[in-house]
N, C-alpha and C positions, 0 to 999 in steps of 0.2 A: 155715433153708433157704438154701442156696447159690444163689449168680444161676449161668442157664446157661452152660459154657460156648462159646467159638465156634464150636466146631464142632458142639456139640447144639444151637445155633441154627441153624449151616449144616442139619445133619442136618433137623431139626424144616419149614425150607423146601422143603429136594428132597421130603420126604414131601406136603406140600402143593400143590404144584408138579404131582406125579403124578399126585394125587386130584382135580387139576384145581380144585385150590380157590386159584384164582391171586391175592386181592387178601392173604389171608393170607401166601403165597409171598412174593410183593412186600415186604409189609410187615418180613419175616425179613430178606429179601433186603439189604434196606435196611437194617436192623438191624445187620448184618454191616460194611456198607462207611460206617458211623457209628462202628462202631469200628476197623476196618481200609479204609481208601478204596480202597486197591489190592488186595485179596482176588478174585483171577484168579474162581475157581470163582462165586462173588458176581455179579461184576460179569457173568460170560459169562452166568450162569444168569436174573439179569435182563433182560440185553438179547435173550435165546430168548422169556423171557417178554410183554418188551412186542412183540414183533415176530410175538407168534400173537396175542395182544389186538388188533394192528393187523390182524393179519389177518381176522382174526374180525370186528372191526367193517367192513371195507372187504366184506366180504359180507355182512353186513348192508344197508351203505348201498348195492349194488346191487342184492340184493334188492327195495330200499324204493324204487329207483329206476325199477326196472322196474314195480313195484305203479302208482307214479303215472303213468307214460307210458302205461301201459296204460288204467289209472283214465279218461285224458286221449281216448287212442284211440276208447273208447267213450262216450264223453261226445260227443266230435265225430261219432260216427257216429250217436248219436242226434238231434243236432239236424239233419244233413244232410237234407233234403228228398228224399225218393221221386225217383227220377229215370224209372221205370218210367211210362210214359202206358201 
C-alpha cells in the first residue's frame, strides 16, 4: 500500500473540516504543513479552523458566564431579608 498523497491528505481534511469533525481536520491539517510548512490552502484552512474552535469556546464560556452570575443573582436574593413589614 502506498502512503497518501498531499493532496489526498489535503482532500481527506476539507472532508473532515465539513463534517465538522474538526480535531481530525486539524490533525491532517497539520500533517500537511509537516511536510510542506508553507502549503497556502493548509495553513488558511487551519487558521478558519481554530478561529470557529475559538469561537465556539468563547460562547461557551459566556454562556457559563452568565449561568453563574445568575447562579449568584439568586443566591443573593435568597438570603436578602423580606423588606415587606
Amino acid at each position: 500500500m502506498t502512503e497518501p498523497t498531499l493532496d489526498e491528505i489535503l482532500q481527506q481534511a476539507f472532508e473532515h473540516h465539513r463534517n465538522g469533525q474538526l480535531e481530525e481536520a486539524a490533525a491532517l491539517y497539520q500533517a500537511v504543513l509537516q511536510i510542506q510548512p508553507d502549503h497556502p490552502d493548509a495553513s488558511e484552512n487551519l487558521r478558519q479552523l481554530f478561529s470557529q474552535q475559538l469561537a465556539d469556546h468563547l460562547q461557551e464560556a459566556q454562556s457559563l458566564y452568565r449561568t453563574i452570575m445568575d447562579a449568584g443573582q439568586n443566591q443573593k436574593d435568597d438570603e436578602e431579608p423580606d423588606q415587606a413589614h
